[in-house]
DRENTOR-980744 format. One record per atom (N, C-alpha, C, O): residue in one letter; x, y, z. Coordinates in steps of 0.001 Angstrom, whole numbers, padded with zeros to 6 digits, always signed. Layout:
N
AXYZ/...
//
This chain:
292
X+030789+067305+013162/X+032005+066867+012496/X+032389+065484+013015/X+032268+065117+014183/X+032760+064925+012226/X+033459+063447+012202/X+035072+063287+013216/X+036150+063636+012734/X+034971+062840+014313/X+036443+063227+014688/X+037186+062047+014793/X+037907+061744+015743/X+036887+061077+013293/X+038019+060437+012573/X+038046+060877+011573/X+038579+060195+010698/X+037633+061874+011298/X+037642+061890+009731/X+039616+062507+009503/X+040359+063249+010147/X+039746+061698+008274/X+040671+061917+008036/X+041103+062575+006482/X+040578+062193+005436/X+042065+063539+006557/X+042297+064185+005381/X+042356+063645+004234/X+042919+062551+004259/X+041896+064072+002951/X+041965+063072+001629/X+042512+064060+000435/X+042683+065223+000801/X+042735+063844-000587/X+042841+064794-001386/X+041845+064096-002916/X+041916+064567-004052/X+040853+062718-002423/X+040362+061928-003396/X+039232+062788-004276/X+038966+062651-005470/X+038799+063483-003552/X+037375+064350-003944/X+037895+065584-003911/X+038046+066046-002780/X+038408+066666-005373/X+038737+068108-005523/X+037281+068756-004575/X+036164+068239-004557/X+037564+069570-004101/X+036877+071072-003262/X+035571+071552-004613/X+034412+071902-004386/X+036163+071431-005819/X+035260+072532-006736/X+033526+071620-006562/X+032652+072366-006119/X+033225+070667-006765/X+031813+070668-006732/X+030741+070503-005512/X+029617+070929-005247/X+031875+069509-004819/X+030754+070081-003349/X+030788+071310-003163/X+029998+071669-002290/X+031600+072412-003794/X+031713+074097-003266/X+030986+074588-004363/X+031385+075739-004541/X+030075+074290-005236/X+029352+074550-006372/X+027673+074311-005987/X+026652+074868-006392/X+027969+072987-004814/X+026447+072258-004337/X+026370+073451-003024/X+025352+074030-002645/X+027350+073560-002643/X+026986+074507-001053/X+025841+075556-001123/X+025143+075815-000144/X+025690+076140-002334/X+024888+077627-001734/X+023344+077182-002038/X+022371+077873-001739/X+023284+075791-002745/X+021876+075018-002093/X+021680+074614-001195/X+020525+074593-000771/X+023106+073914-000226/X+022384+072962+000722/X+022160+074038+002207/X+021777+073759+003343/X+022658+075538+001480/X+021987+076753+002692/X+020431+076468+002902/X+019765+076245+003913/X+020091+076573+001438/X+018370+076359+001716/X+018244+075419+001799/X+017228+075638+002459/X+018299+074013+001765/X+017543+072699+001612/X+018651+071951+001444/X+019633+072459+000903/X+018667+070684+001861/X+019449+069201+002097/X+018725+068486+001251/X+019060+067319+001456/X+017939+068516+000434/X+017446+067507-000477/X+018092+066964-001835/X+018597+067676-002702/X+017976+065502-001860/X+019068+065186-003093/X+018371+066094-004178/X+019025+066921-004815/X+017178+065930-004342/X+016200+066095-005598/X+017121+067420-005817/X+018009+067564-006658/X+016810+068068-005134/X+017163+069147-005448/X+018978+069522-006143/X+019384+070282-007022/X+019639+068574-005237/X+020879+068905-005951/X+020801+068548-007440/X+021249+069282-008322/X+020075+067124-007705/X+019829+066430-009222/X+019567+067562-010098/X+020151+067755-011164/X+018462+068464-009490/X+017714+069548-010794/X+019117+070508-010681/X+019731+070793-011709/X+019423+070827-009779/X+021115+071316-009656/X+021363+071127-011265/X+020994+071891-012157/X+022168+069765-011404/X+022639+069358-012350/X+022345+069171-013577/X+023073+069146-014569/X+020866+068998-013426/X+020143+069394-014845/X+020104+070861-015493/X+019780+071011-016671/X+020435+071888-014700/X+020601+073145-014921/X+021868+072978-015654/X+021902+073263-016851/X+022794+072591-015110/X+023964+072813-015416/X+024110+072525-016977/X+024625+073247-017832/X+023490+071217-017121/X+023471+070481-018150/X+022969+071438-019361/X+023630+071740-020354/X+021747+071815-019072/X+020771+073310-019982/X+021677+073905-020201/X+022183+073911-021323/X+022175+074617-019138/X+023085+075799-019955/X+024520+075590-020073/X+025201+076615-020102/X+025248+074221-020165/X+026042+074139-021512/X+025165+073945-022691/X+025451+074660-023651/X+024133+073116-022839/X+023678+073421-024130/X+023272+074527-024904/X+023345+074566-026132/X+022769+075580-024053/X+022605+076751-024641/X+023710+077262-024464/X+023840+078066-025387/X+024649+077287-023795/X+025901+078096-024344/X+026882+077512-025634/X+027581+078270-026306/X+026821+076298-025816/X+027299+075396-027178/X+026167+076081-028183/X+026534+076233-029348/X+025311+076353-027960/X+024067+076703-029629/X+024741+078150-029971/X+025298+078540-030997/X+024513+078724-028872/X+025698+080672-029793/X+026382+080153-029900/X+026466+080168-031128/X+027782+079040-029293/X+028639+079281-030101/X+028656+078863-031137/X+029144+079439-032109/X+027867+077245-031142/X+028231+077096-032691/X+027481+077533-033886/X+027774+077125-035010/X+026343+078506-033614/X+025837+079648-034237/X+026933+080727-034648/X+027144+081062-035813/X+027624+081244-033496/X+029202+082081-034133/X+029469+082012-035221/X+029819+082973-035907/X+029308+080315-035780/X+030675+079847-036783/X+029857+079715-038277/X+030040+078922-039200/X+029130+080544-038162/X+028635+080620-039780/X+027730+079505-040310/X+027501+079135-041461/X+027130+078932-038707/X+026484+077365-039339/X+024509+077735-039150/X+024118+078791-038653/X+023963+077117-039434/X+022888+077572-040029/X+022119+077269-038314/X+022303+076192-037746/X+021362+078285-037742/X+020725+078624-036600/X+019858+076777-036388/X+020023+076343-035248/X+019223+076023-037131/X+018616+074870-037107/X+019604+073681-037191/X+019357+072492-036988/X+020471+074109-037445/X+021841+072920-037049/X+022580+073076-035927/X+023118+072140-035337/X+022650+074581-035496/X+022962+074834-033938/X+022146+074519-032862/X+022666+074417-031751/X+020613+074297-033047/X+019810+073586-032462/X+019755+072404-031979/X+019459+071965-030868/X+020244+071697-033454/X+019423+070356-033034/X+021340+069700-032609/X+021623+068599-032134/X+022311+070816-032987/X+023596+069836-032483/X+023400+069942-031181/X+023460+068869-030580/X+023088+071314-030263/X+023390+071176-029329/X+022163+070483-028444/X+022349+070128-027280/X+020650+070303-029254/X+019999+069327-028376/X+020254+068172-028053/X+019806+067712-027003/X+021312+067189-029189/X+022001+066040-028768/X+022636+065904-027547/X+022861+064798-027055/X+022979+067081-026957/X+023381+066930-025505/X+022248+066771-024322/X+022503+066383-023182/X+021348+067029-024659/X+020301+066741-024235/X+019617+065166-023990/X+019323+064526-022980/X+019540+064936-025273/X+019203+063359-025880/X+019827+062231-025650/X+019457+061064-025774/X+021154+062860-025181/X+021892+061360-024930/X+021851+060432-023560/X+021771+060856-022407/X+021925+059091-023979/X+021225+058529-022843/X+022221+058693-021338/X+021908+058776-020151/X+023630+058689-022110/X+025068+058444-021300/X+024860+060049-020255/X+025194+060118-019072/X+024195+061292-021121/X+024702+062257-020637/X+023367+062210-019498/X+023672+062521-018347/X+021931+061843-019757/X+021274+062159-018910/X+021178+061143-018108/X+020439+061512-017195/X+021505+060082-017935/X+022519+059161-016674/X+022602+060180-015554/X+021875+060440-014596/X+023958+060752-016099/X+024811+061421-014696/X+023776+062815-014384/X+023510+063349-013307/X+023356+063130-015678/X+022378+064320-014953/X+021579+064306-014227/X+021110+065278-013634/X+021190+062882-014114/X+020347+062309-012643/X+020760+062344-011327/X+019898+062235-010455/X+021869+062469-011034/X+022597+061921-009923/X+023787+063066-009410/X+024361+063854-010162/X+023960+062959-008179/X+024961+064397-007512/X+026326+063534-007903/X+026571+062524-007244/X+027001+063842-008724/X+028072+063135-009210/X+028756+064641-010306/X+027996+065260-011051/X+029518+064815-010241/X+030541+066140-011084/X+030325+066280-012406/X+030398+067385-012944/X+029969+064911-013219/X+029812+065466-014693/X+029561+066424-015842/X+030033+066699-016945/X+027999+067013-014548/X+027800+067904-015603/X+028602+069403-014812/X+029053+070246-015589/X+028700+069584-013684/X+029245+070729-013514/X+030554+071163-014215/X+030816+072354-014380/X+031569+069917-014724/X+032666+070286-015481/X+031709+070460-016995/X+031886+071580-017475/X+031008+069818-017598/X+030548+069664-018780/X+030885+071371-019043/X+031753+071984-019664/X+029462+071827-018047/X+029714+073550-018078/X+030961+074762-017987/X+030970+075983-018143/X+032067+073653-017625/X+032980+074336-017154/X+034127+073855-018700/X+035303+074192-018837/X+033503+073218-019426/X+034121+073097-020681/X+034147+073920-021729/X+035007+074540-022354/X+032437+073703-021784/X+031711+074732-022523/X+032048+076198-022393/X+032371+076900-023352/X+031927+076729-020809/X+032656+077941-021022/X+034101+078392-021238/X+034573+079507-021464/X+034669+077167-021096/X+036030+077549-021599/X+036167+077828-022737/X+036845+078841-022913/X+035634+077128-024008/X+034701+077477-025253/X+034667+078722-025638/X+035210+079464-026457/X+033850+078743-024789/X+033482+080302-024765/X+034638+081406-024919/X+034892+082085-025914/X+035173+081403-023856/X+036085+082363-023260/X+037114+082172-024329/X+037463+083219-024873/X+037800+080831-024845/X+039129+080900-026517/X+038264+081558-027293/X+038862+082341-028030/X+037251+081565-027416/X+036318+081860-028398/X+036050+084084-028514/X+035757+084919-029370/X+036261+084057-027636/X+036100+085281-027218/X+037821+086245-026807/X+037965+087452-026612/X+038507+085527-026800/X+040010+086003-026700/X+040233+087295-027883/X+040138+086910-029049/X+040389+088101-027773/X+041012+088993-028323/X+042235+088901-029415/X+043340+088625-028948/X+042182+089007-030131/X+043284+089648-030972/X+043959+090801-031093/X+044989+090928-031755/X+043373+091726-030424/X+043792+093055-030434/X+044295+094011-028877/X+044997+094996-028645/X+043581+093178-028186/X+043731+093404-026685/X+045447+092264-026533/X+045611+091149-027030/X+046395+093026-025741/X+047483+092626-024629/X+046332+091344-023757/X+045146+091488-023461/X+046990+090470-023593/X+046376+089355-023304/X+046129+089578-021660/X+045232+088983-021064/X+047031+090500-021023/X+046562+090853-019280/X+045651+092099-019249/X+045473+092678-018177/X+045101+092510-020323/X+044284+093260-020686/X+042814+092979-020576/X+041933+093529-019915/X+042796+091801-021546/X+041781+091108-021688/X+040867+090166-020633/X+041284+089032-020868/X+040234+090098-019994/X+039176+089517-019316/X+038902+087889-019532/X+038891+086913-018782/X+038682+088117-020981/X+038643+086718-021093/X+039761+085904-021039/X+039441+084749-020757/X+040910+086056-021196/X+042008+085726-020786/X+041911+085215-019062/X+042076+084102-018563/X+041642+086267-018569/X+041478+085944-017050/X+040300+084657-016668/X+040369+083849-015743/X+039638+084741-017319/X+038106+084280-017245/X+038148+082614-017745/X+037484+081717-017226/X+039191+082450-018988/X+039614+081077-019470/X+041001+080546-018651/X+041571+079611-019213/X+041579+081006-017456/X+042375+080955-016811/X+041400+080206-015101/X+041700+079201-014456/X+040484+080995-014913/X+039637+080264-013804/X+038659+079287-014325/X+038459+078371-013527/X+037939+079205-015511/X+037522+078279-016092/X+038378+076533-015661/X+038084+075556-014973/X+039400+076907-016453/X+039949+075965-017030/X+040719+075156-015720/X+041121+073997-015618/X+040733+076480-014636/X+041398+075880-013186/X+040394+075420-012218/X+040563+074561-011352/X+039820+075784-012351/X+038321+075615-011689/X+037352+074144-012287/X+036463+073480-011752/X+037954+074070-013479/X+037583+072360-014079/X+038525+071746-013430/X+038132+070618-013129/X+039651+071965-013049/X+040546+070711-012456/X+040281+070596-010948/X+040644+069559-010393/X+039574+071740-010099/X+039552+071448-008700/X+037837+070657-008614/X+037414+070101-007601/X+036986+070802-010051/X+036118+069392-009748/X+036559+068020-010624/X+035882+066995-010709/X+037258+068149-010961/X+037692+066915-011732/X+039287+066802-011998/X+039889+067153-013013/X+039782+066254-010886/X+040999+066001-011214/X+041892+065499-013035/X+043049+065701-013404/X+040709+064818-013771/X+040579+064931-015308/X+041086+065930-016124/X+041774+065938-017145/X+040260+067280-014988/X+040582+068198-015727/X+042000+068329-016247/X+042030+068998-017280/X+042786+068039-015978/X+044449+068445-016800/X+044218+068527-018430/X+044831+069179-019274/X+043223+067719-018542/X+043404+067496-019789/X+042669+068738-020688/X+043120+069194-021739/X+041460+069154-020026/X+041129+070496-020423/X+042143+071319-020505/X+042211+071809-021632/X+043172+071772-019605/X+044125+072542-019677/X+045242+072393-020747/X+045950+073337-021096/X+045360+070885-021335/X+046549+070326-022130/X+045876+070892-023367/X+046622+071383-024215/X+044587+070892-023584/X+044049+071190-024242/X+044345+072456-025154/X+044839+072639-026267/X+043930+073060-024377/X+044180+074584-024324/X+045485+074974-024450/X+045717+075866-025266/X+046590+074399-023682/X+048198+074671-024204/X+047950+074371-026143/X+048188+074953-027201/X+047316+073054-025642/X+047646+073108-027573/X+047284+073618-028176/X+048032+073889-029115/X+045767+074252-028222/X+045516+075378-029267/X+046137+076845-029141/X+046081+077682-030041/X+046655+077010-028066/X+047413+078065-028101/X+048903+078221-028614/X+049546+079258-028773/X+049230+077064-028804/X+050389+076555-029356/X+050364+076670-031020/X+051206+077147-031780/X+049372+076192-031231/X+048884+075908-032913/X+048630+076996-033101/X+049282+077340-034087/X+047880+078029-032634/X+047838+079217-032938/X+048602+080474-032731/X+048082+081583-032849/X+050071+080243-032362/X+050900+080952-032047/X+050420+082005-031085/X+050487+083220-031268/X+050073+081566-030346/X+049476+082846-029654/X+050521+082869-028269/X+050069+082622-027151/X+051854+083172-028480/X+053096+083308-027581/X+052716+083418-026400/X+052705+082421-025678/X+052173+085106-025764/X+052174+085594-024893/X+050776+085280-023895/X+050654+085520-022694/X+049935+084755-024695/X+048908+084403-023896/X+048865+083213-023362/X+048249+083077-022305/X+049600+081939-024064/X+050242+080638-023255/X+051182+080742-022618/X+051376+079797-021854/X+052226+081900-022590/X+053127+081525-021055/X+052015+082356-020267/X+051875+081615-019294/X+051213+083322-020078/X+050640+084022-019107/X+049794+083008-018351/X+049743+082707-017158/X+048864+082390-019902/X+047957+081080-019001/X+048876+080017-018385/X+048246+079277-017629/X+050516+079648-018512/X+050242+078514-017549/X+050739+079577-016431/X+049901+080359-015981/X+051564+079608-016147/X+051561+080503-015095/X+050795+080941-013739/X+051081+080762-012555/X+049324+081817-014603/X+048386+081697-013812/X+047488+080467-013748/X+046566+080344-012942/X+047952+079275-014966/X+047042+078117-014344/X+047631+077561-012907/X+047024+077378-011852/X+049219+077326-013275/X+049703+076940-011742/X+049996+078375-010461/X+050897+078486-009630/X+049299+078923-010645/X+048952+079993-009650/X+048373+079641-008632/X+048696+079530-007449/X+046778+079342-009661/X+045423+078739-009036/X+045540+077135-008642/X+044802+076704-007756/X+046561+076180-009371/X+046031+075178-008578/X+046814+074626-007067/X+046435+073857-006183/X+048194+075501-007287/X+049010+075716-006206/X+048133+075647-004805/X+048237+074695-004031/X+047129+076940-004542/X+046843+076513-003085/X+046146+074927-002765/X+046248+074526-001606/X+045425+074007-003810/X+045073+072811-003716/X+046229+071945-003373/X+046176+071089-002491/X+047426+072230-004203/X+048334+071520-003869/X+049645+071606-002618/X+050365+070723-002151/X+049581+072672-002425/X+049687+073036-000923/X+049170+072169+000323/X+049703+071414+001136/X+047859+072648+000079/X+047382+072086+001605/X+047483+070647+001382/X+047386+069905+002359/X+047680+070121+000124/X+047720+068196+000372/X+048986+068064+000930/X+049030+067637+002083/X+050318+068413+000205/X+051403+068521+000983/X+051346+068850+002309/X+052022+067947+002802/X+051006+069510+003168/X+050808+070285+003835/X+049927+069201+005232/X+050075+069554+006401/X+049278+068245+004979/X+048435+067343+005375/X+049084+065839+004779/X+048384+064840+004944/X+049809+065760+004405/X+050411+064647+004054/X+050087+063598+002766/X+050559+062532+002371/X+049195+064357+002412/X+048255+063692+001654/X+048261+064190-000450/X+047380+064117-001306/X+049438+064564-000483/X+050060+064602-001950/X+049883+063901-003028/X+049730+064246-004200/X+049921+062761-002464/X+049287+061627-003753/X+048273+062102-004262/X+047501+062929-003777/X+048216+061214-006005/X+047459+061251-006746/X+046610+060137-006947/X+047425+059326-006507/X+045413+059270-007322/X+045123+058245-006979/X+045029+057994-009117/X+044815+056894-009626/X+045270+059412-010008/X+045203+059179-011158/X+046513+058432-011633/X+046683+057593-012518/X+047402+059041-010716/X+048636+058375-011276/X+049065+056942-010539/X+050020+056333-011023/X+048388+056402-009395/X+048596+054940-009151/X+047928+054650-009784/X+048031+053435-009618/X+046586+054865-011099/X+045959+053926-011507/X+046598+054034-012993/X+046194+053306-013899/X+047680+055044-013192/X+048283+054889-014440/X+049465+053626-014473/X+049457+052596-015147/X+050331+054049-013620/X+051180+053302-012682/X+051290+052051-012421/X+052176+051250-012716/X+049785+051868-011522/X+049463+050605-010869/X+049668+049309-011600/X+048994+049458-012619/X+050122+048340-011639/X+049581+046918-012689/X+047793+046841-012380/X+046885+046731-013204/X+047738+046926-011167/X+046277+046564-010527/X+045598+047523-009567/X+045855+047476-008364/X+044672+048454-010113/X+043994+049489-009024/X+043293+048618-008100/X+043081+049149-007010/X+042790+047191-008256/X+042309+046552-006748/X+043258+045544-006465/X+042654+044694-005810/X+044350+045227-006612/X+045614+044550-006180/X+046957+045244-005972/X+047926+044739-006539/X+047126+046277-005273/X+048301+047111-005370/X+049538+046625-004482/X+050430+047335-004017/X+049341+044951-004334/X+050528+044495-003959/X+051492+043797-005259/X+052488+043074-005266/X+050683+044383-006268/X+051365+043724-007776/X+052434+044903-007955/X+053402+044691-008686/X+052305+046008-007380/X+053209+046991-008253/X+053110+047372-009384/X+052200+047207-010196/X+054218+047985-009473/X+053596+049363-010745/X+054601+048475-012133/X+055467+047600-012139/X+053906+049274-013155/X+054541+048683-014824/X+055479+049882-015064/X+055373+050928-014424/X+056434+049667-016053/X+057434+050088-016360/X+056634+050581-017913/X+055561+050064-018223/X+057218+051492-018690/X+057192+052426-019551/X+056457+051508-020790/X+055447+051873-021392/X+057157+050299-021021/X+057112+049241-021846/X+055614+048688-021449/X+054620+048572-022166/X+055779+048424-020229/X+053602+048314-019773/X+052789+049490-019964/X+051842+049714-020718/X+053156+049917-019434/X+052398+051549-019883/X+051725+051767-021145/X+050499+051791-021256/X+052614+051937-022175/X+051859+051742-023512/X+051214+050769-023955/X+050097+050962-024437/X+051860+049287-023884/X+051001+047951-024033/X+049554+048463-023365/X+048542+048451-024066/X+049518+048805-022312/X+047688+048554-021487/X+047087+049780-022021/X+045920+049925-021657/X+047636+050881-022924/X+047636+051907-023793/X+046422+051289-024680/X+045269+051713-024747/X+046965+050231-025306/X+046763+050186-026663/X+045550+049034-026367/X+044582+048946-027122/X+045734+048091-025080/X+044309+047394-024722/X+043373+047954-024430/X+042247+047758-024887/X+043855+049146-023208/X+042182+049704-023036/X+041666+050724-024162/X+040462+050788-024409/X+042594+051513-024833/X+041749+052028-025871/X+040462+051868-026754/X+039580+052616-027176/X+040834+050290-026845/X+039509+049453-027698/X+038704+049125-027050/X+037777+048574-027644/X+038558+049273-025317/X+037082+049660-024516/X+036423+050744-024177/X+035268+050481-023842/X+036658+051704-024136/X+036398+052974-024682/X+034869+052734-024822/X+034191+052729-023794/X+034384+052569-025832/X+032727+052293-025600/X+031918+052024-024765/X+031941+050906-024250/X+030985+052963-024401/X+030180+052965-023146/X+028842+051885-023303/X+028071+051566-022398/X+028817+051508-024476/X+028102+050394-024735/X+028528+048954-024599/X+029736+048721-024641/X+027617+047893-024431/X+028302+046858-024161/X+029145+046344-026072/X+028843+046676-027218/X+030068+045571-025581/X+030605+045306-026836/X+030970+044042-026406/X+031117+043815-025205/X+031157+043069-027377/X+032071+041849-027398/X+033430+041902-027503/X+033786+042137-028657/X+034031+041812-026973/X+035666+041958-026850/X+036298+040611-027154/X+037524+040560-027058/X+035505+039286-027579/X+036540+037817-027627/X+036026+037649-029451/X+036498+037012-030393/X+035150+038336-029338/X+034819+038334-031198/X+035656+039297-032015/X+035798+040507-031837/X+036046+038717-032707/X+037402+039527-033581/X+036505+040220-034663/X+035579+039687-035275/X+036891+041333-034767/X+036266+043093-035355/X+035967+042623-036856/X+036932+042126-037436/X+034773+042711-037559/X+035013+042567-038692/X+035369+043899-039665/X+035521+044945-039034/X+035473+043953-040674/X+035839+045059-041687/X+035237+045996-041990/X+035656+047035-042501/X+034035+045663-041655/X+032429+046362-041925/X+032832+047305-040936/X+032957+048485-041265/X+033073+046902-039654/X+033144+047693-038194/X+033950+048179-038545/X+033810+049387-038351/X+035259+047840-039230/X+036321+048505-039024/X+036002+049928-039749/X+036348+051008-039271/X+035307+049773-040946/X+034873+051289-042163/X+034149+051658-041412/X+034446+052787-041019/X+032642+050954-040655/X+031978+052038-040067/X+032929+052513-038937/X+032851+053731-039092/X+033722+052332-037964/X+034727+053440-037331/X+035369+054545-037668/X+035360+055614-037058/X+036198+054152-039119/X+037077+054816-039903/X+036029+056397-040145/X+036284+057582-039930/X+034934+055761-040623/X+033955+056665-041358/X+033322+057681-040081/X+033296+058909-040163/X+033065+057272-039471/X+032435+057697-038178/X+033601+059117-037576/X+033368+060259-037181/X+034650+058463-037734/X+036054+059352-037144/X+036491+060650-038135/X+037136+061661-037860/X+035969+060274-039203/X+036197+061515-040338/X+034970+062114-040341/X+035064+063341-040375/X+033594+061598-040313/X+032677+062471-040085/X+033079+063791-039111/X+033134+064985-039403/X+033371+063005-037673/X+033369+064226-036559/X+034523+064959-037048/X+034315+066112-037425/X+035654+064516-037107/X+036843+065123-037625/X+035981+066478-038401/X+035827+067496-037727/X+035515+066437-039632/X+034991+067093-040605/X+034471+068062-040002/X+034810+069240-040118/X+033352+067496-039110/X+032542+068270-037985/X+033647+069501-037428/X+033639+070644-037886/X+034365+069136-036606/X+035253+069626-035555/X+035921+070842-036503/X+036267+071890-035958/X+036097+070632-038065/X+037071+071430-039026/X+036289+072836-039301/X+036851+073890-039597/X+034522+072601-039108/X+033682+073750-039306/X+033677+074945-038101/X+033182+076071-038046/X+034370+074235-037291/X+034480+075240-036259/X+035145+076280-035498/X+035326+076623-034329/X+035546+076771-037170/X+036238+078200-036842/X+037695+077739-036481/X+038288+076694-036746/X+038060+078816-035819/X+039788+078696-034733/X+039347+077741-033743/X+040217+076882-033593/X+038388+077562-033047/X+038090+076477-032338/X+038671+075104-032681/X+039290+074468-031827/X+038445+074557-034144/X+038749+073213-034101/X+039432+072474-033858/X+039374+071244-033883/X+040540+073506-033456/X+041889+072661-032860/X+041795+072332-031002/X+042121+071351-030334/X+041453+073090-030795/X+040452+073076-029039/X+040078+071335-029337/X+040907+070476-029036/X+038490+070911-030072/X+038204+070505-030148/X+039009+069104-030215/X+039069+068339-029253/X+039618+068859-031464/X+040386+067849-031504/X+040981+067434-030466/X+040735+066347-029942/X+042161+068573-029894/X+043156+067915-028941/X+042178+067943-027665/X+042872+067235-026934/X+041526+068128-027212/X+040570+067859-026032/X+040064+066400-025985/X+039904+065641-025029/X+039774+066171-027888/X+039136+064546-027600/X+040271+063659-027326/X+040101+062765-026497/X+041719+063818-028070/X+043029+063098-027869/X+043610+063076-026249/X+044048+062157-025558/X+043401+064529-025988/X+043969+064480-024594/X+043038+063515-023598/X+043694+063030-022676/X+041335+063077-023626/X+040680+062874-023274/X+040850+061353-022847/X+041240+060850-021793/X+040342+060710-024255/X+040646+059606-024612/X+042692+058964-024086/X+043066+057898-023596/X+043312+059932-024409/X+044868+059136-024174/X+044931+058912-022659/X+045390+057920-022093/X+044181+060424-021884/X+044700+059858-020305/X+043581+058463-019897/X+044193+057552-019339/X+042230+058222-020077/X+041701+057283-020026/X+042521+056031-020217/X+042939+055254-019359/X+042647+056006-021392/X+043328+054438-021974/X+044678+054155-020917/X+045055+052992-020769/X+045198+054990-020383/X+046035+054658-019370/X+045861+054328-018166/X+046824+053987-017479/X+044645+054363-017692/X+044039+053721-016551/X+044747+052443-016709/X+045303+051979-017705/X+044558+051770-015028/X+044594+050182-015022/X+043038+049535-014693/X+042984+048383-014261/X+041885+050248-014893/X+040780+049980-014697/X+039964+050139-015745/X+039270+051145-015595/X+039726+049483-016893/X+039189+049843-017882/X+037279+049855-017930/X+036560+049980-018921/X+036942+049702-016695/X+035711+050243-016367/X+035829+051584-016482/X+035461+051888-017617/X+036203+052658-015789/X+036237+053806-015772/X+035848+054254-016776/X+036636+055104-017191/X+034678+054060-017646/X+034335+054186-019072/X+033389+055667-018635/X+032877+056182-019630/X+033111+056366-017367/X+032226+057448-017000/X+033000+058492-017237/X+032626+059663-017308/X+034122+058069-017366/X+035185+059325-017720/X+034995+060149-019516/X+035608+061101-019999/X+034155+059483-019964/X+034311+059934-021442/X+033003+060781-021295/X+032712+061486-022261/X+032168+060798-020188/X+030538+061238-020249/X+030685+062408-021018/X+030021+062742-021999/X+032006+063240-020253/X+032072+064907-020612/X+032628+065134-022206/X+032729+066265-022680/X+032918+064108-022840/X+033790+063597-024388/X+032440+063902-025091/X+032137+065007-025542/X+031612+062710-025131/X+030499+062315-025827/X+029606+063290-026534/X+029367+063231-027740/X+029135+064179-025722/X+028576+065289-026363/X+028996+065941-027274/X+028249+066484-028088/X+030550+066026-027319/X+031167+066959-028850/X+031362+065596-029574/X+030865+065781-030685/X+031579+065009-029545/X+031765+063475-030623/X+030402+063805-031450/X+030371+063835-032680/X+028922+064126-030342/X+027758+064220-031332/X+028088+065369-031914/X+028573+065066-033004/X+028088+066361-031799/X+028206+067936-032303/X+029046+067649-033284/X+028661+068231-034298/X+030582+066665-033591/X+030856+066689-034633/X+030483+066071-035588/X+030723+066344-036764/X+029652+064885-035036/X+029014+064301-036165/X+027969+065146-037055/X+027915+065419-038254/X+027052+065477-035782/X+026014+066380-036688/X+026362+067337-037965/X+025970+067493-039121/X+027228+067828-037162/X+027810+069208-038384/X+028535+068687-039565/X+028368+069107-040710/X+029550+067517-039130/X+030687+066897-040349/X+028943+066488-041057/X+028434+067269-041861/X+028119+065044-040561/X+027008+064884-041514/X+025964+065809-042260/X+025334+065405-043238/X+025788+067416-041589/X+025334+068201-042308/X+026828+068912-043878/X+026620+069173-045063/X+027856+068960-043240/X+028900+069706-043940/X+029129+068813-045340/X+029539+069216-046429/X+028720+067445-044936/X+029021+066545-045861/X+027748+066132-047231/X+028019+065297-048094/
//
């Protein structure tokens, strides 16, 4: 042990506690990497049943969910001991688990209830991001009137993330480093101080339009062409996202919640934050371009 090491709350507990019951047998990176390539596999095979569930043809559930596979952004991070894909999986089964909620079962009855309750808490202790999975989920439970099973889930969401937030209090160490970079004017100048409500949205509405993990020109003004292929592109997935059962509302507000806390950064690099986005952006394309 390190005896400066000093307490942090920068790095959530959930994925180094996901890497642990490898590094019993072996300390090798390689090995954590194929780690992550697992992980990666089986969200994709758990995305193909589901979106097999939804009445869509077994060769379109294939090849949507091999796009998670294919993409260059996603197999990046699947290279590397970095959290991406372990939340990816921890999306996917949340998926799962709305997907599997009962209608007929008392919601403290139900399992999956319990099961999309550690999911969804268990994405926020590897990815502080996670909130937004959870905002998520308030909203389709909202849209779907489903009363008693959204006060139960938050409840037990702040159940579970309580002891995390405990021991930071507890160690002095409470801060958030998401909300100085919402906050911040400058995440590497923080003798500028923080923006007021009126900044907040302004740097809203700048970083939104970097968002693309590709390089882009940002001093060349957008032509019209770009502007339809966007427009078009956004109703495809939209379309996509509409084939998917009671799900599609999951879907949607996951990409809004996704995308809105991003654009509020004061670091508009942070473009690795969308890695876990990208994959349903393809899935809705595929399906809206097959549906269409």
């Amino acid at each position: 042990a390190n005896p400066n090491y000093e307490p942090t709350n920068v790095f959530p507990p959930g994925y180094p506690l996901l890497m642990s019951p490898l590094l019993l047998i072996t300390d090798s990176y390689v090995a954590q990497n194929i780690l992550n390539g697992l992980f990666l596999l089986a969200s994709c095979i758990l995305m193909f049943l589901f979106i097999r569930k939804n009445n869509l043809p077994n060769a379109l559930a294939f090849v949507s969910a091999a796009a998670m596979l294919l993409n260059q952004r996603v197999l990046h991070f699947a290279t590397m001991m970095m959290s991406e894909m372990s939340y990816l999986l921890f999306i996917v089964f949340t998926i799962w688990c709305l997907y599997k909620l009962s209608d007929e079962k008392p919601f403290w009855k139900d399992k999956w209830c319990y099961l999309l309750v550690l999911s969804t808490a268990y994405g926020y202790h590897i990815r502080t991001q996670g909130i937004t999975l959870a905002a998520a989920v308030i909203c389709y439970l909202l849209v779907t009137k489903k009363w008693k099973p959204l006060g139960g889930y938050i409840v037990a969401y702040a159940a579970c993330l309580s002891p995390w937030i405990i021991r930071n209090k507890m160690l002095g160490v409470d801060g958030s480093r998401y909300i100085s970079q919402i906050f911040g004017v400058s995440n590497h100048r923080p003798e500028e101080g923080e923006l007021g409500i009126g900044g907040i949205i302004e740097r809203f509405f700048e970083t939104f339009k970097m968002l693309p993990y590709f390089k882009v020109d940002y001093e060349a003004a957008t032509t019209l062409s770009e502007w339809i292929i966007g427009i078009l592109l956004l109703a495809i997935i939209v379309t996509g996202f509409m084939k998917l059962g009671k799900l599609r509302w999951f879907f949607i507000f996951y990409t809004l919640a996704t995308l809105g806390i991003i654009s509020l950064f004061n670091d508009p690099g942070q473009n690795r934050y969308i890695t876990t986005l990208v994959p349903f952006l393809e899935i809705g394309l595929f399906i809206g371009l097959y549906t269409i």
